[in-house]
N, C-alpha and C positions, 0 to 999 in steps of 0.2 A: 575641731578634733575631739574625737570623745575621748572619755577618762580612759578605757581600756586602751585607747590605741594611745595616748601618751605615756598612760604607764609603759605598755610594751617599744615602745620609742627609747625610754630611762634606762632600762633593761641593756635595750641594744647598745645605746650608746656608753654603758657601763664595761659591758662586754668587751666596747671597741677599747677603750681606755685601760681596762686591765691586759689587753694585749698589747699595748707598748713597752710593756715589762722587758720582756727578751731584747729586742733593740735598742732600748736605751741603756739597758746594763749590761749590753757589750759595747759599746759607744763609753761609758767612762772607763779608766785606767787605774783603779783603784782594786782593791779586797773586796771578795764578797762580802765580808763582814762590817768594815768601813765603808763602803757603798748602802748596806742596809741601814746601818746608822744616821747616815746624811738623809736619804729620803725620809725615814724619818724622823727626823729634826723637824722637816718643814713639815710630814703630815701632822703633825702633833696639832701645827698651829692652826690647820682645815677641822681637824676631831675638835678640838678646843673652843675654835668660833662655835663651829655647831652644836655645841651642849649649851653652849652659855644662849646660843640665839632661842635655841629649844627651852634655855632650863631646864635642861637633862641633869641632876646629879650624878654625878657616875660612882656606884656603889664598891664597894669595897669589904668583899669576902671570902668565903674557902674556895665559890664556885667560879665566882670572878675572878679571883687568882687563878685558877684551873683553867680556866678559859683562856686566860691572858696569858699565862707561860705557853698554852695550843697557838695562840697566835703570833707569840713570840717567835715562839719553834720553827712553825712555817715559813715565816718572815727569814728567820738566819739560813733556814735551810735552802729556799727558793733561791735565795742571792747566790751562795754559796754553788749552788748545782748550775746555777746560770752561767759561773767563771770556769767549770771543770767540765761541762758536757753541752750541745749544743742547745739551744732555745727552745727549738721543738721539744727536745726529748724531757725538759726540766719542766715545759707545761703539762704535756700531755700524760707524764708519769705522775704529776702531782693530780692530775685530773681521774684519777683513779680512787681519791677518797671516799666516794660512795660506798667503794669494794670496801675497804677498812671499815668504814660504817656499818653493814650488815656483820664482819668478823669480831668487832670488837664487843658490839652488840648482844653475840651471842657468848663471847667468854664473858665481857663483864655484869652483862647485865639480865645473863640468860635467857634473851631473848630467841629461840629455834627459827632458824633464816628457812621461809617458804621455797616452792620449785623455782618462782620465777629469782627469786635470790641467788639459786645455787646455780641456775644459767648464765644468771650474770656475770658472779665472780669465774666460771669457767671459761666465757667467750674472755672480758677485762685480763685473766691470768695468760692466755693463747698469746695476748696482742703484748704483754711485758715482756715474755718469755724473745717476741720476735728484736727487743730494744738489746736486751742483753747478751743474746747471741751476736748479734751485728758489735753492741760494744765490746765484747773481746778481744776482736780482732783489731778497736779503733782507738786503743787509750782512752776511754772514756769511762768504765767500768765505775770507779766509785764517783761522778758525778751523776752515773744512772742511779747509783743505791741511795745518792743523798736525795735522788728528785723522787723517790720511792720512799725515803722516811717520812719525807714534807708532807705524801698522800697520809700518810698515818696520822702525823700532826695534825691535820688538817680535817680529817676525820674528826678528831678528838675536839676541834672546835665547835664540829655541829653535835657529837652530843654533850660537852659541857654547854651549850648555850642551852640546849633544850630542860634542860634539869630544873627543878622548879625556885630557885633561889638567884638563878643565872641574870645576867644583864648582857647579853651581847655587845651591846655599843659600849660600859664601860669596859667590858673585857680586851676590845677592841683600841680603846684610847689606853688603859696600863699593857696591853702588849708593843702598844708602838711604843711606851715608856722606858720597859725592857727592852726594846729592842736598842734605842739610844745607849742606855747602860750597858748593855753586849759588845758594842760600835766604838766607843768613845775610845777605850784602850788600841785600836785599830787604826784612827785617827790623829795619825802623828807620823810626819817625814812621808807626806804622801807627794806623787806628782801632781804639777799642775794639771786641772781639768779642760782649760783649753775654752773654747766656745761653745763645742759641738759634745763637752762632756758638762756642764754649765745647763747649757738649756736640757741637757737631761735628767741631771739630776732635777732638776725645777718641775720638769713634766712628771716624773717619778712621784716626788711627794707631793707637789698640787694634785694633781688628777690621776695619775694610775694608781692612787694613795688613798687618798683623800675624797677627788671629787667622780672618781666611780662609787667607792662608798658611798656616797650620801646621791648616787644616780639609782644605784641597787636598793638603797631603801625605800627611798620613794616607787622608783618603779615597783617593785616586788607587792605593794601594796593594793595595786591594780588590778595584776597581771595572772592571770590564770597559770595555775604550777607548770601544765604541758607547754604552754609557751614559752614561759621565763626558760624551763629546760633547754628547749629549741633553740632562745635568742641566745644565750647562755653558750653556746656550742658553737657559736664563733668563734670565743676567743682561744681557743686552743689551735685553731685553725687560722684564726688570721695573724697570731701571734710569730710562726714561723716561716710565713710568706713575708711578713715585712721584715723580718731576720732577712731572709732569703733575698729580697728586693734592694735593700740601704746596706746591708753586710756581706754581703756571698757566703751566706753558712747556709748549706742546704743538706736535708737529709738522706739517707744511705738508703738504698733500696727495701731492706726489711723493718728498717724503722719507721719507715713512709705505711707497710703495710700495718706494724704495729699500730701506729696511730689510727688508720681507717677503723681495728679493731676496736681501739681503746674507747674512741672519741665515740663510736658509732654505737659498743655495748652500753656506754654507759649512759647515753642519751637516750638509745631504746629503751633501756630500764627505768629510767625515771616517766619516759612518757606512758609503759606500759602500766609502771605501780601506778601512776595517777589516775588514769582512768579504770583502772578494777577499783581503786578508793574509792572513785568517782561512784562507780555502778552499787558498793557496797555500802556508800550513805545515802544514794536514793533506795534501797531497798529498806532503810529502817522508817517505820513508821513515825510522821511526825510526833505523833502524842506523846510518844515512848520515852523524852529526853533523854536517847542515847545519839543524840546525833554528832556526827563526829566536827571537829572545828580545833580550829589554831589556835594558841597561846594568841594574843596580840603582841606585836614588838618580837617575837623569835623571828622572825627573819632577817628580822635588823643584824645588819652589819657582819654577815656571813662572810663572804667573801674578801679575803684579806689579803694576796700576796701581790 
């Protein structure tokens, strides 16, 4: 197998692992809050072998904090929108961070968002719009808003990470930190979890935690951005099939359409920005050193919920 198609394998199989979030955190009987807590307990101990195996020191600053309360956030929030709205809808609204990415971008950092920006957030805005009308009518309403802050949160981890002082992987290990300290007061006079809540939790913080993380890093290192974006776009999609298949939670006819929007704008968008990227760093002259290229290590450890 060559290197690209294992990287893109890492990818996939990261993608599958972070869609067991929804299933397995309707499958325990706990708080979303207490539920983020417990998974984290054990990812802690997956982030921890892996620095010490790497010798990662995980650094400790204004941006790493900034980072780690983004991934904190996401983490409370994600749990939290999974116990008050359906699985599809707590993925796929979180899966709109991109959209936050270009808005935040331009209030904080004044960055002006190009044409293909502003199509984006208009198709991604079309398909939230179709989640929110549907949840009016469904009692769901503020677990939509919470899986819509997560996108914001969550935003704010890919540009705290990108900042030049940033450590994603440790930002990633003191958010799951926090997220324990969040949890712990939650963690008292809980029900039994049973077997089938047991091997959830276990699957949670080993590998929908844990060892997608460290699948996402490695893979991402291989793997060509339009792909990764591609392989990436399962997990919003398989995420509420296996709701749908192991729980009977399926979703309402305009949320089903939402998501076709959601999933489909914001996958177009990353594959469209990557290949104008593409075409606009083969147009600069080798000699010129303006060519364009990645921080090493910023993609590490993006992907947290």
């Amino acid at each position: 197998m060559s290197v690209r198609c294992s990287g893109t394998m890492f990818v996939f199989l990261a993608a599958v692992l972070y869609s067991t979030a929804g299933l397995c955190m309707k499958l325990i009987p706990w708080s979303g809050m207490a539920l983020n807590g417990g998974r984290s307990i054990i990812a802690l101990g997956v982030f921890g072998a892996y620095l010490l195996i790497t010798r990662h020191k995980p650094k400790l600053n204004r941006w790493v904090l900034l980072g780690a309360a983004a991934v904190c956030g996401t983490n409370v929030l994600f749990a939290l929108a999974n116990k008050m709205t359906t699985a599809a809808n707590a993925i796929v609204l979180q899966y709109t961070a991109p959209i936050f990415v270009i808005l935040l971008s331009f209030v904080l950092l004044k960055k002006k968002p190009g044409r293909l920006d502003l199509v984006a957030c208009a198709v991604v805005f079309l398909g939230v719009v179709c989640f929110f009308v549907e949840s009016l009518g469904g009692g769901q309403l503020a677990g939509d808003v919470i899986s819509l802050v997560s996108g914001i949160t969550y935003a704010g981890v890919f540009l705290l990470n990108d900042m030049p002082d940033g450590d994603p992987i440790a930002s990633v290990f003191w958010g799951a930190v926090g997220s324990v300290l969040a949890g712990l007061p939650f963690m008292t006079d809980l029900p039994p979890l049973g077997t089938a809540g047991v091997v959830s939790m276990l699957v949670l913080g080993v590998f929908q935690m844990g060892g997608a993380f460290l699948c996402l890093t490695i893979g991402l290192r291989t793997t060509p951005p339009v792909t990764a974006s591609l392989v990436s776009g399962i997990e919003p999609v398989l995420n509420p099939v296996l709701v749908a298949l192991f729980y009977g939670e399926v979703m309402g006819p305009l949320s089903f359409l939402g998501a076709v929007i959601v999933v489909g704008g914001v996958v177009g968008y990353n594959v469209l920005l990557t290949k104008r990227k593409g075409k606009e760093t083969q147009d600069v002259p080798a000699c010129s050193g303006n060519a364009v290229s990645s921080a090493p290590g910023k993609e590490d450890g993006i992907k947290v919920p």
